[in-house]
PDB file of N, CA, C and O in Angstrom:
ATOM      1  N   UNK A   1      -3.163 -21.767  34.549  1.00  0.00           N
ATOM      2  CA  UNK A   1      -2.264 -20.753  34.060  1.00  0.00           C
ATOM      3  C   UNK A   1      -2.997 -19.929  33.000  1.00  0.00           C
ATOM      4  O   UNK A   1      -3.788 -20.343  32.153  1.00  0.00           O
ATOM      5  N   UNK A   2      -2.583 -18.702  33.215  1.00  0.00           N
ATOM      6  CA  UNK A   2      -3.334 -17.950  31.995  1.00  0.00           C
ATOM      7  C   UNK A   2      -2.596 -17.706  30.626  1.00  0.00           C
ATOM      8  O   UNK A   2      -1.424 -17.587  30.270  1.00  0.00           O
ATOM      9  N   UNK A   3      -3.705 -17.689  30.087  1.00  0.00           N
ATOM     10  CA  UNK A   3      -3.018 -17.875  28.675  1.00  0.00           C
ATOM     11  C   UNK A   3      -2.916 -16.100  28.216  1.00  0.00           C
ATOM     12  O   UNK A   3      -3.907 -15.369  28.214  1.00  0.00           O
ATOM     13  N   UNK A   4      -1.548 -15.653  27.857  1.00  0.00           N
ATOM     14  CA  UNK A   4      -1.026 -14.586  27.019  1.00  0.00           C
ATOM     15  C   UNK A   4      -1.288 -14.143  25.445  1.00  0.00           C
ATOM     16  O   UNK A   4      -1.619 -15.054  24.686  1.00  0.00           O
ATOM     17  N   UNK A   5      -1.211 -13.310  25.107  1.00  0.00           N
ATOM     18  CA  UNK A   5      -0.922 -13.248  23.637  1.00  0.00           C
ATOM     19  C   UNK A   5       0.019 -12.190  23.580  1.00  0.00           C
ATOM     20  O   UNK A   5      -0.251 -11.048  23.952  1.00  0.00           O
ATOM     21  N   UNK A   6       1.850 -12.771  22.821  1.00  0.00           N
ATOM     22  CA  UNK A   6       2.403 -11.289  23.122  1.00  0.00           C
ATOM     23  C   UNK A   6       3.171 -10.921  21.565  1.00  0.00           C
ATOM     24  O   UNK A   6       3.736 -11.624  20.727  1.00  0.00           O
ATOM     25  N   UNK A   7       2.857  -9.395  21.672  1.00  0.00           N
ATOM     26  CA  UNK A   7       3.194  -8.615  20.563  1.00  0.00           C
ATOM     27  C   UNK A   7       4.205  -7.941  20.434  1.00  0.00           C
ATOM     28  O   UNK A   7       4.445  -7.110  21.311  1.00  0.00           O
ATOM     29  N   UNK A   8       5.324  -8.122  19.042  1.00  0.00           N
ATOM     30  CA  UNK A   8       6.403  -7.076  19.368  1.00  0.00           C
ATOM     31  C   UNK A   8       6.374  -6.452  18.032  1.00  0.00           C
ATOM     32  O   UNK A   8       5.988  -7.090  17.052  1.00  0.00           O
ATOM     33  N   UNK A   9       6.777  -5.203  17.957  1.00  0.00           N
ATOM     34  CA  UNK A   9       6.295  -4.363  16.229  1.00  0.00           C
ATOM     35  C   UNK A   9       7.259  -3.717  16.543  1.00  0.00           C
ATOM     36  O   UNK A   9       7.604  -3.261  17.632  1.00  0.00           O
ATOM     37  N   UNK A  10       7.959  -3.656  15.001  1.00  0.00           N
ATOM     38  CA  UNK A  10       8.741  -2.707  14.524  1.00  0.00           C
ATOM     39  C   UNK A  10       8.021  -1.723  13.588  1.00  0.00           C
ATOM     40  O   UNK A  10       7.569  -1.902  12.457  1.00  0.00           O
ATOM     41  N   UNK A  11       8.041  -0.617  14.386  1.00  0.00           N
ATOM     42  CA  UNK A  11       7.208   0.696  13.332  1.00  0.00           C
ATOM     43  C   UNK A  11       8.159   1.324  13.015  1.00  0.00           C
ATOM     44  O   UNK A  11       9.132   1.611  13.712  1.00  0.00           O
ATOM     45  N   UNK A  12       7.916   1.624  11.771  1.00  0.00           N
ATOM     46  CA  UNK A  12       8.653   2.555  10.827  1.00  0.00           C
ATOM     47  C   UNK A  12       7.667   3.283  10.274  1.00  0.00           C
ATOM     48  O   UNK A  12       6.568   2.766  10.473  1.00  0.00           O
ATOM     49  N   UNK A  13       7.626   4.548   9.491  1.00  0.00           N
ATOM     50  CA  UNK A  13       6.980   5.803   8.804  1.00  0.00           C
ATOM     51  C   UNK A  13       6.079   5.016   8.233  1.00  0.00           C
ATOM     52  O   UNK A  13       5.114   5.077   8.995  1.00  0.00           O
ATOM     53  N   UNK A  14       5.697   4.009   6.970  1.00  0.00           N
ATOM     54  CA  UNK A  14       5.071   3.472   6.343  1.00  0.00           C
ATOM     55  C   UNK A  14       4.509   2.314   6.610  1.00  0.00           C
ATOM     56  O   UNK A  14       3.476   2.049   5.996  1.00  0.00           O
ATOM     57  N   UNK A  15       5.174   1.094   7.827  1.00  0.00           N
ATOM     58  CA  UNK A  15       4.689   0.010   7.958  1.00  0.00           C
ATOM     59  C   UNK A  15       4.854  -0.261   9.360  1.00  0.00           C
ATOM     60  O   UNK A  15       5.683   0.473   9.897  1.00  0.00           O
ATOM     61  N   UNK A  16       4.365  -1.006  10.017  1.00  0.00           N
ATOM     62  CA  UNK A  16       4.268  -1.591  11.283  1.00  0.00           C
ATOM     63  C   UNK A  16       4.547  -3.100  10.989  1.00  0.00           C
ATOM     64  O   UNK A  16       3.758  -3.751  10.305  1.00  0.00           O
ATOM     65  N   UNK A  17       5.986  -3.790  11.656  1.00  0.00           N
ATOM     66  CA  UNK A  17       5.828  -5.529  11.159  1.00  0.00           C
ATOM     67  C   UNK A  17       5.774  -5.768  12.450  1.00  0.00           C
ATOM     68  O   UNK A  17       6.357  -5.101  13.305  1.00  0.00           O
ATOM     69  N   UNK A  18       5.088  -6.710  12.643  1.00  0.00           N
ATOM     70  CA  UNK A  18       4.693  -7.115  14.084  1.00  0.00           C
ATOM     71  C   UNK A  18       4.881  -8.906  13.654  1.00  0.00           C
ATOM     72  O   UNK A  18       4.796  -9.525  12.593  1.00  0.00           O
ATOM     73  N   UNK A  19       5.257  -9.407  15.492  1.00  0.00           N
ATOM     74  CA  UNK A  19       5.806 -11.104  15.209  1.00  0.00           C
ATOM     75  C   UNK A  19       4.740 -11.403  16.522  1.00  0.00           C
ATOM     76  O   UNK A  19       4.810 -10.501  17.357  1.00  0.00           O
ATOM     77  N   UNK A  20       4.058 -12.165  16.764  1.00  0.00           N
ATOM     78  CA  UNK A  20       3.261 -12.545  17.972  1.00  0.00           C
ATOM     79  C   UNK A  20       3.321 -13.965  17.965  1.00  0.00           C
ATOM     80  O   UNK A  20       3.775 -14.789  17.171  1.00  0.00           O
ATOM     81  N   UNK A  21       2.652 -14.042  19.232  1.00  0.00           N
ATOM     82  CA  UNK A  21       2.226 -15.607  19.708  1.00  0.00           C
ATOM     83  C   UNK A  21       1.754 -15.726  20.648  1.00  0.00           C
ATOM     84  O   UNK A  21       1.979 -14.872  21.505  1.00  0.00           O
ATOM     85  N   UNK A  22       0.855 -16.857  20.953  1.00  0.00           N
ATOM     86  CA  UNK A  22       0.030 -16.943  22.174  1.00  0.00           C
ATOM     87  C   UNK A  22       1.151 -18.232  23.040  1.00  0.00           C
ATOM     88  O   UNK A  22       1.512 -19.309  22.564  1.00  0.00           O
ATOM     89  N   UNK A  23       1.451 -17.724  24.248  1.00  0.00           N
ATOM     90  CA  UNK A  23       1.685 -18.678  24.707  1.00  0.00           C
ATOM     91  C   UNK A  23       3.155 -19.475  23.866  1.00  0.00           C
ATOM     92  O   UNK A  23       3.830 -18.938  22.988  1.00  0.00           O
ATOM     93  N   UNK A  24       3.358 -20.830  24.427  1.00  0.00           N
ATOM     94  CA  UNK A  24       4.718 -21.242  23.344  1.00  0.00           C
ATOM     95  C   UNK A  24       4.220 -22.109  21.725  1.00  0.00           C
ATOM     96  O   UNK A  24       4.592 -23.133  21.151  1.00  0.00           O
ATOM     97  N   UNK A  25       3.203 -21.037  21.456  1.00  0.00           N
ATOM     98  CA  UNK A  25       2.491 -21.557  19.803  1.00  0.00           C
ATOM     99  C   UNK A  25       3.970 -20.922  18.916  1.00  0.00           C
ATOM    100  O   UNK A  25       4.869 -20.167  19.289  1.00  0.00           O
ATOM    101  N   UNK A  26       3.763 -21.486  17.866  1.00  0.00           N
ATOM    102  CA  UNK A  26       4.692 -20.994  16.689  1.00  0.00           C
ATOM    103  C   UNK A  26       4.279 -19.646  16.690  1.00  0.00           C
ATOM    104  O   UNK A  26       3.108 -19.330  16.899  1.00  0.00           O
ATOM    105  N   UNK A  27       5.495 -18.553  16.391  1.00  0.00           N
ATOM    106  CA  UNK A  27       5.224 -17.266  16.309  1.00  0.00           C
ATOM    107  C   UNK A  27       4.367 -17.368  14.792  1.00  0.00           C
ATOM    108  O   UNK A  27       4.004 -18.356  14.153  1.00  0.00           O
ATOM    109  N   UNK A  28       4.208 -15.781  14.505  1.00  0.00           N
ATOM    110  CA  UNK A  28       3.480 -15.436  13.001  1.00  0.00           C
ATOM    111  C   UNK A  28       3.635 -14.053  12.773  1.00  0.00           C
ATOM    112  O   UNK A  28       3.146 -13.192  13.504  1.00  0.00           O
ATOM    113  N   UNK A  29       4.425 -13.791  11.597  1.00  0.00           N
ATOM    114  CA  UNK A  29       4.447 -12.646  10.997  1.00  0.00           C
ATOM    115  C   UNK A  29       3.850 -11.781  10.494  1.00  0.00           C
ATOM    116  O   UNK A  29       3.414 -12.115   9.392  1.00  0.00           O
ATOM    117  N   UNK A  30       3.562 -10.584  10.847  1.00  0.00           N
ATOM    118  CA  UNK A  30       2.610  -9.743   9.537  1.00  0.00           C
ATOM    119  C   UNK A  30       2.777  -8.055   9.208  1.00  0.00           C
ATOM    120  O   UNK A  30       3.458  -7.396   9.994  1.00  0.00           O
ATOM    121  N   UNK A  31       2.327  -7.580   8.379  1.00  0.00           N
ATOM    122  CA  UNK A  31       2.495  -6.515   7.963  1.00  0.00           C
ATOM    123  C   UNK A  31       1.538  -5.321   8.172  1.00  0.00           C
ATOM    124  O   UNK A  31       0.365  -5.507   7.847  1.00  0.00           O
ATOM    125  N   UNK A  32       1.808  -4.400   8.557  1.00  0.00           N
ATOM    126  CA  UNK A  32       0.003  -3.725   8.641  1.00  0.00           C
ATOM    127  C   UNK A  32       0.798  -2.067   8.050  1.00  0.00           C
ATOM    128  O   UNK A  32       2.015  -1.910   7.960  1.00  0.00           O
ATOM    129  N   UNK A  33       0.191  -1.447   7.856  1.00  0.00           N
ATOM    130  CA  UNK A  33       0.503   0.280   7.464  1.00  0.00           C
ATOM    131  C   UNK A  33       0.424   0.733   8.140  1.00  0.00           C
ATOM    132  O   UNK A  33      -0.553   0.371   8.795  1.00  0.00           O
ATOM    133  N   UNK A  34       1.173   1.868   8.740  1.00  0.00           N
ATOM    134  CA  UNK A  34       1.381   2.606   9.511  1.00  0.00           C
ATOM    135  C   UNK A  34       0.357   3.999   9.569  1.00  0.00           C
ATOM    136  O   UNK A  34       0.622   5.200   9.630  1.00  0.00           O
ATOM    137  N   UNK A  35      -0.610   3.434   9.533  1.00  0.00           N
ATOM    138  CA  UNK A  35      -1.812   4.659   9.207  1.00  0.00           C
ATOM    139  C   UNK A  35      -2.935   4.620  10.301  1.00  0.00           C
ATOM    140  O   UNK A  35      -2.753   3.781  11.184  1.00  0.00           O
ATOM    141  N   UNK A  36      -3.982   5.332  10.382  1.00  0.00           N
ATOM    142  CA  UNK A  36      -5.118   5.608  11.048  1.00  0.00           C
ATOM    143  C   UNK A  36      -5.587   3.613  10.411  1.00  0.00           C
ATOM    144  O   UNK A  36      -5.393   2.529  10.960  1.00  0.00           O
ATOM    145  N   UNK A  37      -5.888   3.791   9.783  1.00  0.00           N
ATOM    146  CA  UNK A  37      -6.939   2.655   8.992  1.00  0.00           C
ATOM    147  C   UNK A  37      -6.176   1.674   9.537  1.00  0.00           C
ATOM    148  O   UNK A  37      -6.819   0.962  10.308  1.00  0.00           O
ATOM    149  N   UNK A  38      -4.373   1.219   9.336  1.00  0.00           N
ATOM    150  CA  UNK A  38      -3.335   0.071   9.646  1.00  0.00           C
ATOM    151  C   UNK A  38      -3.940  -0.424  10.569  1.00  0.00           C
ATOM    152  O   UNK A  38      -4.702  -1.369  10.770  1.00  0.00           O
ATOM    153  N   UNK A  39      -3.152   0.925  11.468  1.00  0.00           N
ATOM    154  CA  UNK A  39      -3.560   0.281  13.266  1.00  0.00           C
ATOM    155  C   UNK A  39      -4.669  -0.330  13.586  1.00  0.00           C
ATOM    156  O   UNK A  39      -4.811  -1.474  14.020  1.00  0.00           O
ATOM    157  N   UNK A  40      -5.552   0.574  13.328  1.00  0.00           N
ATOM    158  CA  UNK A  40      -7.381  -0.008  13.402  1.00  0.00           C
ATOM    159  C   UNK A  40      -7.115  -1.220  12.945  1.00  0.00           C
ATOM    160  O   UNK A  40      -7.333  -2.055  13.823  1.00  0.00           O
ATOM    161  N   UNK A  41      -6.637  -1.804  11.687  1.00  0.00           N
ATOM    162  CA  UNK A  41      -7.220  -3.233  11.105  1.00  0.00           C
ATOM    163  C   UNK A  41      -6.623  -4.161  12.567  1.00  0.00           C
ATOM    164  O   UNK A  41      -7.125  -5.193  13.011  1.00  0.00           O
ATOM    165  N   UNK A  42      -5.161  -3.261  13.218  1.00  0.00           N
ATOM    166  CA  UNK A  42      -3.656  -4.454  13.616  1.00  0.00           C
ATOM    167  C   UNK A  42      -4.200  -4.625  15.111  1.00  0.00           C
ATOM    168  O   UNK A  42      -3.836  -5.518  15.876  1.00  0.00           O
ATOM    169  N   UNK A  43      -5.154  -3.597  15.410  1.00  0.00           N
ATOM    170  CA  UNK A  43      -5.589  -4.063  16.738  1.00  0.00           C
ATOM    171  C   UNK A  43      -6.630  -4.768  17.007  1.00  0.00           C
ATOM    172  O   UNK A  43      -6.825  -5.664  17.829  1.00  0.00           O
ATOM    173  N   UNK A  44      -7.450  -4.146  16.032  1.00  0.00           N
ATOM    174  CA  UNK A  44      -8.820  -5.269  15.849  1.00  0.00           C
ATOM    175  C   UNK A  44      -8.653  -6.609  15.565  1.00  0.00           C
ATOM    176  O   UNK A  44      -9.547  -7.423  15.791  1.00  0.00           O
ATOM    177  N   UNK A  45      -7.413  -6.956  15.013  1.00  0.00           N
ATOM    178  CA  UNK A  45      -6.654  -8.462  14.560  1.00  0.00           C
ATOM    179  C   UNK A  45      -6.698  -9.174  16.019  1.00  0.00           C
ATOM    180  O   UNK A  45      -7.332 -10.142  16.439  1.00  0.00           O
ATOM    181  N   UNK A  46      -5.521  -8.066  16.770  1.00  0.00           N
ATOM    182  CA  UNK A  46      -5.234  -8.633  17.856  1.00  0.00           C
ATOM    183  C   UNK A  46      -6.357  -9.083  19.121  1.00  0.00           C
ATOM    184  O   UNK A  46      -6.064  -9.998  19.890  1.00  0.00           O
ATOM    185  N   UNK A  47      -7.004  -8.712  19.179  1.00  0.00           N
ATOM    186  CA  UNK A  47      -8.691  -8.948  19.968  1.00  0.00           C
ATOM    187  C   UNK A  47      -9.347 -10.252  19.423  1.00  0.00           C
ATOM    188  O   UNK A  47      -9.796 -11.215  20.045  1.00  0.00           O
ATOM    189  N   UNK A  48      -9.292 -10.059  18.355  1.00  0.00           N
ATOM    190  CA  UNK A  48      -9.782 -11.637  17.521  1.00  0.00           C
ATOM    191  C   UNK A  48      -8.789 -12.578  17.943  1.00  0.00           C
ATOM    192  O   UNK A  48      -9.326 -13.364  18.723  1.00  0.00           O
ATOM    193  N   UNK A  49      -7.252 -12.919  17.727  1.00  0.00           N
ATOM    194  CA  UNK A  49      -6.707 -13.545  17.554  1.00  0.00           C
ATOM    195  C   UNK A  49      -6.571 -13.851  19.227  1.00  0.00           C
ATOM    196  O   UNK A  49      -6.450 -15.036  19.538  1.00  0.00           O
ATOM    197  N   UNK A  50      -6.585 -12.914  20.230  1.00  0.00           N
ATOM    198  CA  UNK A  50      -6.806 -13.336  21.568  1.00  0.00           C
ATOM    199  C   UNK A  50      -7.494 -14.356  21.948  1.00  0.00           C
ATOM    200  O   UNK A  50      -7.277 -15.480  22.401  1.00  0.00           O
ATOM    201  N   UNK A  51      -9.006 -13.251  21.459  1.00  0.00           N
ATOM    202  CA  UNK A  51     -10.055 -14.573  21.652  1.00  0.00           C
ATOM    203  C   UNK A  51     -10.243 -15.735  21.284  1.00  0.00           C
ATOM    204  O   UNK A  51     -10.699 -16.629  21.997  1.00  0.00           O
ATOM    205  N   UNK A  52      -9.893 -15.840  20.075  1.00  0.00           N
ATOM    206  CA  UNK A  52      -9.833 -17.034  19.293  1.00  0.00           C
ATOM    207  C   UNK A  52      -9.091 -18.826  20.108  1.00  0.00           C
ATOM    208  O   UNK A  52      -9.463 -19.998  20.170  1.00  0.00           O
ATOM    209  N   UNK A  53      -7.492 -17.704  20.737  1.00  0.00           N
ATOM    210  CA  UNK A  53      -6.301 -18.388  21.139  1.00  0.00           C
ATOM    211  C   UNK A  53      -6.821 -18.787  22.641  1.00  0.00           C
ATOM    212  O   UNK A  53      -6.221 -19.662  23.266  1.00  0.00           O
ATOM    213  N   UNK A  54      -7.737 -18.246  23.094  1.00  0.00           N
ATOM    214  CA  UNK A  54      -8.236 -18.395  24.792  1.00  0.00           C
ATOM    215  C   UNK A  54      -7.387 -17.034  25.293  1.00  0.00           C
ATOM    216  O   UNK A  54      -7.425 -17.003  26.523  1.00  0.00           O
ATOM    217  N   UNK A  55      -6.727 -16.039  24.813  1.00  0.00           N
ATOM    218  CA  UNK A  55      -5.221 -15.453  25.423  1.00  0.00           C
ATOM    219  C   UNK A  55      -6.219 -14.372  26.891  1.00  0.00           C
ATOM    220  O   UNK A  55      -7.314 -13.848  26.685  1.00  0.00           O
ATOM    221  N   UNK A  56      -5.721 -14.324  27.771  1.00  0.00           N
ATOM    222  CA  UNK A  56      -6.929 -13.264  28.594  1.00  0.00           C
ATOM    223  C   UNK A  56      -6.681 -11.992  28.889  1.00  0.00           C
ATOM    224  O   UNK A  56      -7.403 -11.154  29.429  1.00  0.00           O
ATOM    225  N   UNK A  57      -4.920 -11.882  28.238  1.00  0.00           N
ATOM    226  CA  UNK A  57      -3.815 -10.529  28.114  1.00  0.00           C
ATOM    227  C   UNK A  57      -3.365 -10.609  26.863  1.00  0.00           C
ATOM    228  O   UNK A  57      -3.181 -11.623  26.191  1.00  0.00           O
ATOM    229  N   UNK A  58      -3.197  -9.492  26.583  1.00  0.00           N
ATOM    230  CA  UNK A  58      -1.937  -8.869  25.234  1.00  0.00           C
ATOM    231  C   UNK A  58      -1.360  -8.083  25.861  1.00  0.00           C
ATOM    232  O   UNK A  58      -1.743  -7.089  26.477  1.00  0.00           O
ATOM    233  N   UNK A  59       0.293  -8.845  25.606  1.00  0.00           N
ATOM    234  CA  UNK A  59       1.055  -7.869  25.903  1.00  0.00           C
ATOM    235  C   UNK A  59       1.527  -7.344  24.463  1.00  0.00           C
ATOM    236  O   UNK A  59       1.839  -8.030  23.489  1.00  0.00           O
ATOM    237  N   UNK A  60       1.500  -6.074  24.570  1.00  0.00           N
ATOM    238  CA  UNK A  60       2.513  -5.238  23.330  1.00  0.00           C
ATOM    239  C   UNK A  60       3.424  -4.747  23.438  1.00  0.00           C
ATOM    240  O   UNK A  60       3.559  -4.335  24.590  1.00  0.00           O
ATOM    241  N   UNK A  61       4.526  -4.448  22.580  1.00  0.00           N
ATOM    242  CA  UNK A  61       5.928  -3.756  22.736  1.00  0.00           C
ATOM    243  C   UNK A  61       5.731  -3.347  21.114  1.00  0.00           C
ATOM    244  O   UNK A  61       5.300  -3.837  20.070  1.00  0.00           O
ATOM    245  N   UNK A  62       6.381  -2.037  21.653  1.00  0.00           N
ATOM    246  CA  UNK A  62       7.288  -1.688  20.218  1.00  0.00           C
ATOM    247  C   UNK A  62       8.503  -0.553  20.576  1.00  0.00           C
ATOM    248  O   UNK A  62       8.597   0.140  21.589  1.00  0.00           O
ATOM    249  N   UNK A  63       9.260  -0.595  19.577  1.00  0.00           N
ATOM    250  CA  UNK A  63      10.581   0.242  19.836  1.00  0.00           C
ATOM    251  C   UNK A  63      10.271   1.899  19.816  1.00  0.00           C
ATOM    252  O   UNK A  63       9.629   2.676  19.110  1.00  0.00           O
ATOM    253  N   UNK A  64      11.086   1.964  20.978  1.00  0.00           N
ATOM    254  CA  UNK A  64      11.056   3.676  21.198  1.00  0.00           C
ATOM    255  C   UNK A  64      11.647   4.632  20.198  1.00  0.00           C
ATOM    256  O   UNK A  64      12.840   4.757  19.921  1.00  0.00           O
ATOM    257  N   UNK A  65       9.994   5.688  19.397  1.00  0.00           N
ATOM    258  CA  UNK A  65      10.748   6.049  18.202  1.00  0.00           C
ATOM    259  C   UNK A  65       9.776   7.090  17.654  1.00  0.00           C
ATOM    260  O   UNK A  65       8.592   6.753  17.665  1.00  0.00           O
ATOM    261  N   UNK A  66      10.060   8.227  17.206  1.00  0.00           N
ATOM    262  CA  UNK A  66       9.273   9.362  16.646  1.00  0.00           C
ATOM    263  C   UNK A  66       7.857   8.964  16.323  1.00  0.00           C
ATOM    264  O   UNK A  66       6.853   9.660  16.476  1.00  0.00           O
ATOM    265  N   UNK A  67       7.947   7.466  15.749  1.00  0.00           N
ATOM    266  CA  UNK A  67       6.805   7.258  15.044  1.00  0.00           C
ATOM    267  C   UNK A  67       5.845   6.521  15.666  1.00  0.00           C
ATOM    268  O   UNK A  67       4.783   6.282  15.090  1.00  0.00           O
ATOM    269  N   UNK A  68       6.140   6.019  17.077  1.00  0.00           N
ATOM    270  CA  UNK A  68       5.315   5.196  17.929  1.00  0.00           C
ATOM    271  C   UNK A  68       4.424   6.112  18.366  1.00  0.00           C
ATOM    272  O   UNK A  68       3.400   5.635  18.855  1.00  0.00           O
ATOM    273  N   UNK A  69       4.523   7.417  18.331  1.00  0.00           N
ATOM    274  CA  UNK A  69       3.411   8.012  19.632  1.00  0.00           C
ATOM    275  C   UNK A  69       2.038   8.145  18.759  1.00  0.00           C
ATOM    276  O   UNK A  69       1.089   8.592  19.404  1.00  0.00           O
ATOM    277  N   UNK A  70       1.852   7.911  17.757  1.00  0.00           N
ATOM    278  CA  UNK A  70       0.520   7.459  16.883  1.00  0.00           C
ATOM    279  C   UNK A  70       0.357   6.096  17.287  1.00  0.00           C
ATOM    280  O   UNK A  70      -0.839   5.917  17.518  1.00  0.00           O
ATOM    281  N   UNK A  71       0.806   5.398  17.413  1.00  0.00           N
ATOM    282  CA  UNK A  71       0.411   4.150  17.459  1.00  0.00           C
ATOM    283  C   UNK A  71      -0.007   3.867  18.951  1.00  0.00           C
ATOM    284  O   UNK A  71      -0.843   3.019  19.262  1.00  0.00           O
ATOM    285  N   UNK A  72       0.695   4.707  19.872  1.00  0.00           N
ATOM    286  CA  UNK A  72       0.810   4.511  21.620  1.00  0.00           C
ATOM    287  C   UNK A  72      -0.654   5.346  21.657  1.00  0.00           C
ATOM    288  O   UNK A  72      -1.297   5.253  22.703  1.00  0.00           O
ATOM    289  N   UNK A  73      -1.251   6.223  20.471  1.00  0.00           N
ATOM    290  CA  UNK A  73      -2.410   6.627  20.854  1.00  0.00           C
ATOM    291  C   UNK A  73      -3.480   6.021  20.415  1.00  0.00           C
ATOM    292  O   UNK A  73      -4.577   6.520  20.665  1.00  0.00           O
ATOM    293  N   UNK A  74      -3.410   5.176  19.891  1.00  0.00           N
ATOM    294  CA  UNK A  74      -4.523   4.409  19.069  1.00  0.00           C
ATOM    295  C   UNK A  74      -4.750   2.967  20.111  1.00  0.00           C
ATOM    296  O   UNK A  74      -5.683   2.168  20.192  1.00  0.00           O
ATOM    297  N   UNK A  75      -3.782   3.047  20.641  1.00  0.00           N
ATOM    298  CA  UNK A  75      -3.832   1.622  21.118  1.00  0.00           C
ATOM    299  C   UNK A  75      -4.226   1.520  23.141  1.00  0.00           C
ATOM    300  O   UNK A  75      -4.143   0.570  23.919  1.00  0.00           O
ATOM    301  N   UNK A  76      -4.711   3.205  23.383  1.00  0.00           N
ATOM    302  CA  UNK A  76      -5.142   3.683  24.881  1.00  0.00           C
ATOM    303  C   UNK A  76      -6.405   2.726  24.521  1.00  0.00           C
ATOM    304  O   UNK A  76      -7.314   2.570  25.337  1.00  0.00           O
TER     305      UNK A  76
END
């Protein structure tokens, strides 16, 4: 079976909170800024934390919202 890593973020103007987990691991909370620099740190997280977990997908979600289409572009 392949192992997942899945992401769900609530973006708002200033912050992105995102809850993940690989698989049925304990979720984990975190905070990132809603900026050029945020995203960069929140995706580069997520690549590490894949690899790390074995995960061989990320799935992401976030809510449909003025402020996602920065983030829906950072993350092509």
């Amino acid at each position: 079976m392949k192992s997942v890593l899945m992401v769900g973020a609530d973006v708002h103007d200033v912050n992105i909170l995102t809850k993940s987990a690989v698989m049925l691991e304990e979720s984990r909370r975190d905070t990132w800024r809603n900026n050029a620099a945020g995203r960069k740190a929140m995706t580069g997280w997520m690549k590490k934390l894949a690899r790390e977990r074995g995960a061989s997908e990320v799935i992401f979600a976030y809510e449909a919202s003025g402020v996602g289409f920065g983030l829906y572009d950072d993350m092509k």
